[in-house]
C-alpha positions as a printed NumPy array, in Angstrom:
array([[ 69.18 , 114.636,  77.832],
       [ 69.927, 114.482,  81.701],
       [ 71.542, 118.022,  83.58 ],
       [ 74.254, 116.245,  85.467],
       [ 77.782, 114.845,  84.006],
       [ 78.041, 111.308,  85.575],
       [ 81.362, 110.55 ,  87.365],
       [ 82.644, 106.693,  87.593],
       [ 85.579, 106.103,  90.113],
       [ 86.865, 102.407,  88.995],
       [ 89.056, 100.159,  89.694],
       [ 89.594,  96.455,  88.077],
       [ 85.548,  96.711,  87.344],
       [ 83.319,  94.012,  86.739],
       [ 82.403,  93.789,  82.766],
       [ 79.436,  94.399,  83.942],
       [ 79.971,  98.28 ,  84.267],
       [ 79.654,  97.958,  79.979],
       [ 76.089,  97.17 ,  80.214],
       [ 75.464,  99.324,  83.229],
       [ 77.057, 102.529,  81.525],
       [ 74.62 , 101.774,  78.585],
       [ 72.001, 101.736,  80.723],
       [ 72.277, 105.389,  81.708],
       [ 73.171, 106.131,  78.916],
       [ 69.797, 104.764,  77.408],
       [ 68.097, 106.764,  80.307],
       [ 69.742, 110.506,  78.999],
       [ 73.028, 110.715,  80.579],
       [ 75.021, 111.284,  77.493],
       [ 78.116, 113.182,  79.187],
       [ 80.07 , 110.365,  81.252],
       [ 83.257, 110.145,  82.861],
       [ 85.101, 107.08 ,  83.839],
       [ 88.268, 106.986,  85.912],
       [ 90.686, 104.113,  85.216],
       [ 92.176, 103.952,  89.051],
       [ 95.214, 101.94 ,  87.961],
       [ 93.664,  98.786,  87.29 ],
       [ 94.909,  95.481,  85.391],
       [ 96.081,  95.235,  81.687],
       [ 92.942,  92.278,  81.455],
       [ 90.256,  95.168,  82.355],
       [ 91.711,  97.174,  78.57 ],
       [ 89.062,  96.19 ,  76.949],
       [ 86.323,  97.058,  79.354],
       [ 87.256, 100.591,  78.676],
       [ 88.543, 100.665,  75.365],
       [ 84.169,  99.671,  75.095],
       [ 83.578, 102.645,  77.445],
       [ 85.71 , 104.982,  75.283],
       [ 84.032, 103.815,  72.219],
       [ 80.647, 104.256,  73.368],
       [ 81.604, 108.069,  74.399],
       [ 82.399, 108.06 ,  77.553],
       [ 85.697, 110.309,  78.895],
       [ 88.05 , 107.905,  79.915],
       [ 90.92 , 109.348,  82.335],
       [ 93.527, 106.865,  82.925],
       [ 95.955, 106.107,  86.169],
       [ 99.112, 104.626,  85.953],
       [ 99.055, 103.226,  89.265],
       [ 96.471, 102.834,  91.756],
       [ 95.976, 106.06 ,  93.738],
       [ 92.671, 105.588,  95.341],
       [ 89.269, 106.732,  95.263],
       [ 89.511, 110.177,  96.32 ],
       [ 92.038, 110.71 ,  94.043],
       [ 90.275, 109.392,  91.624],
       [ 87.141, 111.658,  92.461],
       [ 89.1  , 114.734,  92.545],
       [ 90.971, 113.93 ,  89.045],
       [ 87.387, 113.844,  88.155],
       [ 86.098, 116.638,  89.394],
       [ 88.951, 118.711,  87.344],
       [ 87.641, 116.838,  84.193],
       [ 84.167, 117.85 ,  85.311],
       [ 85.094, 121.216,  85.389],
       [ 87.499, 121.723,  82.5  ],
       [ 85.444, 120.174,  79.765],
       [ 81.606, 120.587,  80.699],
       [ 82.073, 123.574,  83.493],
       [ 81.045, 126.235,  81.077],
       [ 78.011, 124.577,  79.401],
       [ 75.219, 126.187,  80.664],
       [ 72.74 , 122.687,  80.323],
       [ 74.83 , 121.301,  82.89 ],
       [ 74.182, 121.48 ,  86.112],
       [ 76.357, 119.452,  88.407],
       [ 78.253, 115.604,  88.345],
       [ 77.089, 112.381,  90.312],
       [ 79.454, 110.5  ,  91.191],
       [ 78.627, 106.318,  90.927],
       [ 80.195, 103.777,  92.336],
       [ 81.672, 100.815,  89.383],
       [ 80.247,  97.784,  91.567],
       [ 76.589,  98.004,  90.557],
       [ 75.657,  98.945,  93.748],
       [ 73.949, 101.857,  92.39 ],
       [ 70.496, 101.373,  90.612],
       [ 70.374, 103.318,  87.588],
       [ 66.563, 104.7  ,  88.849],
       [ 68.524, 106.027,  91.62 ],
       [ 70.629, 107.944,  89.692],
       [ 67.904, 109.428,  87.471],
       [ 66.383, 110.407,  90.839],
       [ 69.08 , 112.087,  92.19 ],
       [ 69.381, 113.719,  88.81 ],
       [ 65.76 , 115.563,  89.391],
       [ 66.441, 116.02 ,  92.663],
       [ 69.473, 118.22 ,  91.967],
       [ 67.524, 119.994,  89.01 ],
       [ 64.828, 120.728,  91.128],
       [ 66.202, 121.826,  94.461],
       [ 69.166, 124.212,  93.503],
       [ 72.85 , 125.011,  94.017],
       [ 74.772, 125.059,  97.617],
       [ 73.806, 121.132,  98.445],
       [ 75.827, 118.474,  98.563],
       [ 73.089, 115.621,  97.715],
       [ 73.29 , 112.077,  99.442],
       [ 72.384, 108.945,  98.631],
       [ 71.665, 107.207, 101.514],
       [ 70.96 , 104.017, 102.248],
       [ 69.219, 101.416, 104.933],
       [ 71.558, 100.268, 107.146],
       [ 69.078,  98.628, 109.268],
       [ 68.318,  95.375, 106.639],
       [ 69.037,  92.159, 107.008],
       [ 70.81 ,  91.901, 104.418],
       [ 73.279,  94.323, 105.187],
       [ 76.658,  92.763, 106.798],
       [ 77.388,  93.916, 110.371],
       [ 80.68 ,  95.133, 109.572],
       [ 79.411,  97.879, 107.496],
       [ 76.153,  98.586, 109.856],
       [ 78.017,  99.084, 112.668],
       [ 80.925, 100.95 , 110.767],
       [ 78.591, 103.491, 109.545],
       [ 76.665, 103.468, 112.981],
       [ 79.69 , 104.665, 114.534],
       [ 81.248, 107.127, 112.415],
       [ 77.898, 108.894, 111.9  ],
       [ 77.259, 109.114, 115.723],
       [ 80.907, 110.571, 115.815],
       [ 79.983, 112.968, 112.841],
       [ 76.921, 114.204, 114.981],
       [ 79.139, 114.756, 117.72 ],
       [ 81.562, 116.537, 116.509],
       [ 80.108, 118.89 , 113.687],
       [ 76.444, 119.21 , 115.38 ],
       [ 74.877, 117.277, 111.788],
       [ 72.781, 113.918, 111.557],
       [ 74.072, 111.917, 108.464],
       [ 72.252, 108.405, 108.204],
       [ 75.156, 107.354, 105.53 ],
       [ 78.63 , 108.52 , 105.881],
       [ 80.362, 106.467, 103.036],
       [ 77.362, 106.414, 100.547],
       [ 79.258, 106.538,  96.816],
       [ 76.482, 108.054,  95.384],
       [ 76.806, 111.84 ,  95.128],
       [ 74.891, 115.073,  93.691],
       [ 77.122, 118.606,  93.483],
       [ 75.792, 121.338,  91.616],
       [ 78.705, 122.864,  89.59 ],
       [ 78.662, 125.864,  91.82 ],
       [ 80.591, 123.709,  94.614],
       [ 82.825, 121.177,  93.023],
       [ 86.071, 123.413,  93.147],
       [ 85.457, 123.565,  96.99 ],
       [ 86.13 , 119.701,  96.935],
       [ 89.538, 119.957,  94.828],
       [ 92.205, 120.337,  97.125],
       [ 90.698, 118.615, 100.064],
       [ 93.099, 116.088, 101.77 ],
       [ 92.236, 112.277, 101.137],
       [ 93.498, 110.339,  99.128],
       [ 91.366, 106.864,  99.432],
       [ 87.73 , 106.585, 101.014],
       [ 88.865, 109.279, 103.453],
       [ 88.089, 111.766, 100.964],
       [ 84.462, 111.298, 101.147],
       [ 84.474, 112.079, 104.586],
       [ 87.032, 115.347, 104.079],
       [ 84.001, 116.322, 101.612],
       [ 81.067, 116.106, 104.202],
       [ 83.331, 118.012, 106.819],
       [ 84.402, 120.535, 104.397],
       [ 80.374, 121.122, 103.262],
       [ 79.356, 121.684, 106.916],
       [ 82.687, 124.43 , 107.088],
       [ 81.637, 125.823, 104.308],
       [ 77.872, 125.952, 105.075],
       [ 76.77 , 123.979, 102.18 ],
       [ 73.375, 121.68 , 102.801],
       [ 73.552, 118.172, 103.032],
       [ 70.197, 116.698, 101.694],
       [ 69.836, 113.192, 101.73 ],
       [ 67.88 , 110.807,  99.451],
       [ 66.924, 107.266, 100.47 ],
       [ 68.387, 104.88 ,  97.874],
       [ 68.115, 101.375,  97.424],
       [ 70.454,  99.169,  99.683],
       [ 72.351,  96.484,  97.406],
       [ 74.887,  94.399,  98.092],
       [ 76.355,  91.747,  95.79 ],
       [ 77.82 ,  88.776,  97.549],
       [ 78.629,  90.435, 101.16 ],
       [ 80.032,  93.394,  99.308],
       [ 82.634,  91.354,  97.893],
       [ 83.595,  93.505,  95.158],
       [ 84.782,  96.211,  97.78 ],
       [ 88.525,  98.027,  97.485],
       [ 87.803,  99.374, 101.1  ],
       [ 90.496,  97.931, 103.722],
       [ 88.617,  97.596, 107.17 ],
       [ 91.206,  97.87 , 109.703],
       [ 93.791, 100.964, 107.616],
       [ 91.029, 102.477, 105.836],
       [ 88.854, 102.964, 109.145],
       [ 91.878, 104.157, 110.864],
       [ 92.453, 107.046, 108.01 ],
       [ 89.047, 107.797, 108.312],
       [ 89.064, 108.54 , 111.734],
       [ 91.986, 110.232, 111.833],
       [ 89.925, 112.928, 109.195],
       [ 86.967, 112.96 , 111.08 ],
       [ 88.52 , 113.075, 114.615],
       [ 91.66 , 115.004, 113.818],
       [ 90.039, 118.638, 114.326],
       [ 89.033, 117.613, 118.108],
       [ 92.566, 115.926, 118.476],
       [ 94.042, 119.153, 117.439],
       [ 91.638, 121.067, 120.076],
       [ 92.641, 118.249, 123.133],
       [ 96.554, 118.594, 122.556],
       [ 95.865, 122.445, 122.367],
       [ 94.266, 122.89 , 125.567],
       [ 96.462, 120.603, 126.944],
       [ 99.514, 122.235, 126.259],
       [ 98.208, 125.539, 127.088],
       [ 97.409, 124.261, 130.623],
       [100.991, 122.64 , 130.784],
       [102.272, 125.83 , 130.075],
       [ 99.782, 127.711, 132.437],
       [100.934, 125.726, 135.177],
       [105.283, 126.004, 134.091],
       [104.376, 129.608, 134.11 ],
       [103.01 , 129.823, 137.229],
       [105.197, 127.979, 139.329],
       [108.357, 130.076, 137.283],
       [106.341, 133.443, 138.833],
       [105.747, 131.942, 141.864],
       [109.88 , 131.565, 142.637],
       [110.044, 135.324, 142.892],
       [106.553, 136.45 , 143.357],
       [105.562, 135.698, 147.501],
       [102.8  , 136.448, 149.581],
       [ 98.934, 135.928, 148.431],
       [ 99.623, 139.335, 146.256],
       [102.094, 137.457, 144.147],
       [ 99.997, 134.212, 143.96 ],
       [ 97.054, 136.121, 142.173],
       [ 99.807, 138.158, 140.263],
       [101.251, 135.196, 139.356],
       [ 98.17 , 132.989, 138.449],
       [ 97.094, 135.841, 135.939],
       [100.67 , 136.693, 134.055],
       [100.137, 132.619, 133.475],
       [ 96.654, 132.453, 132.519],
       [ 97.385, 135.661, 129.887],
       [100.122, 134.264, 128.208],
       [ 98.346, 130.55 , 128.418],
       [ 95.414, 131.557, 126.892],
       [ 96.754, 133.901, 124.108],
       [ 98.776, 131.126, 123.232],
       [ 95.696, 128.666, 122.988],
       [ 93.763, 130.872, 121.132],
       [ 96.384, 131.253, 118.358],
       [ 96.643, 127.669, 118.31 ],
       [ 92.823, 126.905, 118.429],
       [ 92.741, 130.188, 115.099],
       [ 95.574, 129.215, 113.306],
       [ 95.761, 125.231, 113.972],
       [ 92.442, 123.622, 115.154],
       [ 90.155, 125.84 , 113.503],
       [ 91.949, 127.442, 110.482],
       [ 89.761, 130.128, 110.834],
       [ 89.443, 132.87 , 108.076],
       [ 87.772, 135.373, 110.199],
       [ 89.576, 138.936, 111.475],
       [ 91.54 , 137.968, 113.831],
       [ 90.107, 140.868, 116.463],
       [ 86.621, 139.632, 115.998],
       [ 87.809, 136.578, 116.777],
       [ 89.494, 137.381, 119.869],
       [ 86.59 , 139.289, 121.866],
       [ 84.514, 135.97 , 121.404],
       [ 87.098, 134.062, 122.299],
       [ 87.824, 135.928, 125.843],
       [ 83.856, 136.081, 126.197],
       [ 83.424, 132.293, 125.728],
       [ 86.655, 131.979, 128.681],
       [ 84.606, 134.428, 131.284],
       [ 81.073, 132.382, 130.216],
       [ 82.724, 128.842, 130.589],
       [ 84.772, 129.829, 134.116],
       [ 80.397, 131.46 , 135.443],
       [ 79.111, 128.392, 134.242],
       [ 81.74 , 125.945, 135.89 ],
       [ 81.235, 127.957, 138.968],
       [ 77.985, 127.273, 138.937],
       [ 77.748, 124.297, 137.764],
       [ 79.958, 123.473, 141.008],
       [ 78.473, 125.402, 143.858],
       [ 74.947, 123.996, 142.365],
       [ 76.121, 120.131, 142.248],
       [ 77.84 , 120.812, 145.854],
       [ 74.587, 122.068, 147.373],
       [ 72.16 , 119.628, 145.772],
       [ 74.05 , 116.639, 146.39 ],
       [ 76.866, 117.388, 148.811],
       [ 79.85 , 115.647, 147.165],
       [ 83.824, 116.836, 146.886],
       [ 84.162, 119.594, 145.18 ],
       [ 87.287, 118.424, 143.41 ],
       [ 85.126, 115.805, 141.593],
       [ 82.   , 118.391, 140.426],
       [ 84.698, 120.439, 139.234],
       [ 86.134, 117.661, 137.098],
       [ 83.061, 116.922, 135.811],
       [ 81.652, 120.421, 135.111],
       [ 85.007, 120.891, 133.793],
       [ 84.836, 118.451, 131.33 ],
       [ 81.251, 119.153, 130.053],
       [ 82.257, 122.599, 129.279],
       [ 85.553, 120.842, 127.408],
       [ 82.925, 119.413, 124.756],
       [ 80.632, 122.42 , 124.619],
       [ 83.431, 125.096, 124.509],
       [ 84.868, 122.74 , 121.322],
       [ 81.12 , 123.212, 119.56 ],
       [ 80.826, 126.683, 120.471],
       [ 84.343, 127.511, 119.274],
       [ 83.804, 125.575, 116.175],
       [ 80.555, 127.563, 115.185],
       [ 80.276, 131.074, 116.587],
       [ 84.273, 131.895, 117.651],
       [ 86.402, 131.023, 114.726],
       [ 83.838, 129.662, 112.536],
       [ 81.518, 130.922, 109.672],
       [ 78.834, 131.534, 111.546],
       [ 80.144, 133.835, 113.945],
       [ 81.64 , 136.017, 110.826],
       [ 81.211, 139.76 , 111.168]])
């Protein structure tokens, strides 16, 4: 008998998934659970097989999408098998067939061997020839975007096939996602949370030009990147408004303030009030940070007084080596220390790893 529960997300399967179900089955995975995602009164007696063979079948009434699906799942997971101490964790396996079964059985010794606080990856070669561009150069994309924004190298972003130890399926709940998003919400909220992501190479199948596929290219990616890109959107309309309102502030101050004594009076009632309000933003908003709010705030002011040193150097040293405007170093240094300050927020200001 396998460790790991086996979670099916499905919807309008192939008859197919009969035979493949018995197939893991035949291979030790006894404890099953299939999620009926609102599909078709003609795909009845696909699971009304699946039911009778043991599986747990949850059923939708509609069609709410994968991550719902996952996360209905999960709650099964945990509310029926969560207590037995011979189980270890769930995979999660996509209904297409896209998933060979010695795959699974791998990542199911993986997970036994290698311990709790992982999230385990299936990942697959996205480099083949038989892969179609649309999803090479989909996943090429988002995972270069992943890397950029949360500082870790993913090769497979979207891969269906999952390994969580028991210990961290409740942290996937309550994520937001609803469709494929979900799966991304799920590798964000593991790097938050400081849980490993270990990959596995898989086999890379795909039936027909993934024809089989519920994923909607054009609204799907868009949801996606609105996940993945929506904590650094939050962290550009923050600084934004907080210079906006650095410069009403100052030019309010400067009506009645005269003189060069009431410029530099002026310039730092603005910048106070500016950056207190961007740093409850950036806690509260962009960052959600747990943290004490006073530990937060000393690294916060320290990061402002390192990023204005290393824009002034960054301009005097670009104005001396090269001899161009200093408007245009100070854009660019500027705008360096935009993306850096975002990273360095992210981790040591209002994230876990700065935690005292």
């Amino acid at each position: 008998m396998r460790h790991s529960v086996i979670l099916i997300p499905s919807l309008s399967p192939d008859p197919q998934l009969v035979s493949y179900v018995a197939e893991l089955m035949g291979q030790g995975f006894s404890r099953m659970i299939v999620v009926n995602d609102g599909s078709g009164k003609e795909c009845d007696p696909i699971y009304a097989q699946l039911l009778a063979m043991g599986c747990v079948v949850l059923q939708h009434a509609a069609n709410y999408g994968k991550g719902r699906a996952l996360k209905n799942g999960f709650n099964e997971f945990l509310n029926r098998f969560g207590t037995e101490e011979s189980v270890r964790g769930v995979i999660t396996v996509d209904s297409d067939g896209q998933h060979l079964v010695r795959d699974v059985i791998r990542m199911d010794e993986r997970m036994a061997d290698a311990g709790e606080n992982r999230l385990f990856l299936g990942v697959r070669n996205f480099d083949g020839a038989k892969v179609p561009f649309k999803s090479k150069f989909g996943n090429k994309v988002t995972c270069f975007f992943f890397r950029l924004l949360y500082g870790t190298k993913i090769s497979d972003t979207q891969t269906g096939l999952r390994g969580i130890p028991k210990n961290c399926v409740s942290r996937f709940l309550t994520l937001k996602g609803e469709r494929f998003e979900y799966e991304t919400s799920m590798l964000i909220a593991a790097v938050k949370n400081r849980i490993a992501l270990e990959e596995m190479t898989i086999e890379t199948v795909y039936l027909e030009e993934n024809k089989g596929t519920h994923f909607r290219p054009l609204q799907d990616s868009l949801i996606i990147y609105g996940i993945l890109l929506g904590g650094f959107l939050k962290y550009t309309l923050s600084s934004l408004s907080a210079s906006l309102l650095d410069i009403a502030l100052f030019s309010l101050l400067s009506v009645w303030m005269t003189g060069t004594e009431g410029i530099w009076i002026a310039t730092a009632l603005a910048r106070l009030v500016s950056s207190m309000y961007n740093y409850a933003v950036n806690r509260k908003v962009v960052f959600a940070s747990r943290k004490n709010p006073g530990s937060c705030l000393w690294r916060y002011y320290l990061l402002c007084a390192a990023q204005a040193a290393c824009s002034a150097a960054l301009v005097s040293g670009a104005v001396g080596w090269f001899d161009v405007p200093k408007t245009w170093c100070k854009v660019a240094a500027d705008t360096l220390l935009f993306f850096v300050s975002y990273q360095i927020q992210r981790r040591f200001v209002f994230g876990e790893k700065g935690e005292s």
